[in-house]
C-alpha positions as CSV (number, residue, x, y, z in Angstrom):
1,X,93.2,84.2,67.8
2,X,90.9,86.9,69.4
3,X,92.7,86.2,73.2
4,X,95.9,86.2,74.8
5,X,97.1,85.5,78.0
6,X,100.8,86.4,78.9
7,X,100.4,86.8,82.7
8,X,103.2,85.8,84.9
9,X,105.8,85.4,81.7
10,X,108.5,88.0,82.7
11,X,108.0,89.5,79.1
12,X,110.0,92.8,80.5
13,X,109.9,95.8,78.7
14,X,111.3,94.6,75.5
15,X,109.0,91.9,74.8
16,X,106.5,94.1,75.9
17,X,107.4,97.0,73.0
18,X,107.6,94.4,70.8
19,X,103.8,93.5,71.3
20,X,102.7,96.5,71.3
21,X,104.3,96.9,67.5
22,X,102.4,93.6,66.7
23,X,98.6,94.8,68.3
24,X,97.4,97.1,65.7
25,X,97.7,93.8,63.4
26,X,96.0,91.6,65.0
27,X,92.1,90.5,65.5
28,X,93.1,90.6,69.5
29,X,89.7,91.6,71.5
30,X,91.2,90.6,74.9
31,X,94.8,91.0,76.4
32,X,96.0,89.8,80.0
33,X,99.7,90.9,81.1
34,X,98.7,90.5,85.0
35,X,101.9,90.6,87.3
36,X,104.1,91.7,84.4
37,X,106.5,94.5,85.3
38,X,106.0,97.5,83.0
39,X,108.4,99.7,82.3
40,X,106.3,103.7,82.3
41,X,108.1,103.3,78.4
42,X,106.7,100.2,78.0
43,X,103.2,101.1,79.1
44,X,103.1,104.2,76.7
45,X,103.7,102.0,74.0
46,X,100.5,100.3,74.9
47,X,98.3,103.7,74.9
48,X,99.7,105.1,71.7
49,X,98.8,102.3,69.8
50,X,95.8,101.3,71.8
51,X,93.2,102.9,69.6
52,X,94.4,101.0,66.5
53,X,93.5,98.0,67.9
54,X,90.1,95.9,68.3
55,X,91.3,95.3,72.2
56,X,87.7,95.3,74.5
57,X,89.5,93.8,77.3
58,X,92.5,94.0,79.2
59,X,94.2,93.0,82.3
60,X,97.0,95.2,83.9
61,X,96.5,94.0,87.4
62,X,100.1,93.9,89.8
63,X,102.1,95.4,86.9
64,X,103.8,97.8,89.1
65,X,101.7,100.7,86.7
66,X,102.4,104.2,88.5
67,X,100.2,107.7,88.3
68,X,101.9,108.3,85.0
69,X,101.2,105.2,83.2
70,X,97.4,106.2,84.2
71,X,97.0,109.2,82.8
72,X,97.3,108.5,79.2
73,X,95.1,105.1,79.4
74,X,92.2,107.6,81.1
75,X,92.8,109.7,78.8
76,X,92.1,107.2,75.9
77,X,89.4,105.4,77.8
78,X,87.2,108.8,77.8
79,X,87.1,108.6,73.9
80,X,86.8,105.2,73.3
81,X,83.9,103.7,74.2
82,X,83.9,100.7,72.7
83,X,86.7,99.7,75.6
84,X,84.6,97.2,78.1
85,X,86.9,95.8,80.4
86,X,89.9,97.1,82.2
87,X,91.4,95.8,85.2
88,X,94.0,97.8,87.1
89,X,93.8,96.5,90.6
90,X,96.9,96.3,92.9
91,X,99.2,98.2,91.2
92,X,100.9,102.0,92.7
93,X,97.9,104.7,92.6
94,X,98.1,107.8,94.1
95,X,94.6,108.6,96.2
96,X,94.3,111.7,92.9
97,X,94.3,108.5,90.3
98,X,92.3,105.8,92.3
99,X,89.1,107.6,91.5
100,X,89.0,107.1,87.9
101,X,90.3,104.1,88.3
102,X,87.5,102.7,89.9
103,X,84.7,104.1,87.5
């Protein structure tokens, strides 16, 4: 399976960790967890182990994500530039984090 799409399934924060622990195993290349609330935890799980993964694609659109769930993705998005696709939208940005958000 190279996709997955869990938009809209309530996974919460738990079920969220728990995928994160999976990711680094898998052959995913595209991930979608629009309008999923995550937890600023839950979301840190997602950047530390973003880098062991094959991910090119993701979806974080109306997942509630704040300034601090940003920092660390943009962080890890300068580095990696194998990263294609990232999609944020409609979520709580500050005007400081919309910027790089929107390159």
């Amino acid at each position: 399976m190279k996709e997955l799409d869990i938009s809209l399934n309530e996974i919460g924060p738990v079920g969220f960790q728990h995928l994160c622990d999976v990711l680094p195993n898998t052959r995913l290349t595209s991930l979608s967890c629009a309008r999923n609330f995550l937890l600023d935890s839950a979301f840190n799980a997602f950047t530390s182990v973003l880098s062991q993964t094959q991910l090119r694609k993701f979806d974080f659109s109306n997942c509630k994500l704040s300034d601090n769930d940003m920092v660390g993705l943009i962080d890890i998005l300068s580095m990696d530039k194998q990263i294609q696709v990232v999609k944020v939208e409609n979520n709580y940005f500050s005007e400081q984090i919309e910027p790089y958000v929107m390159e």
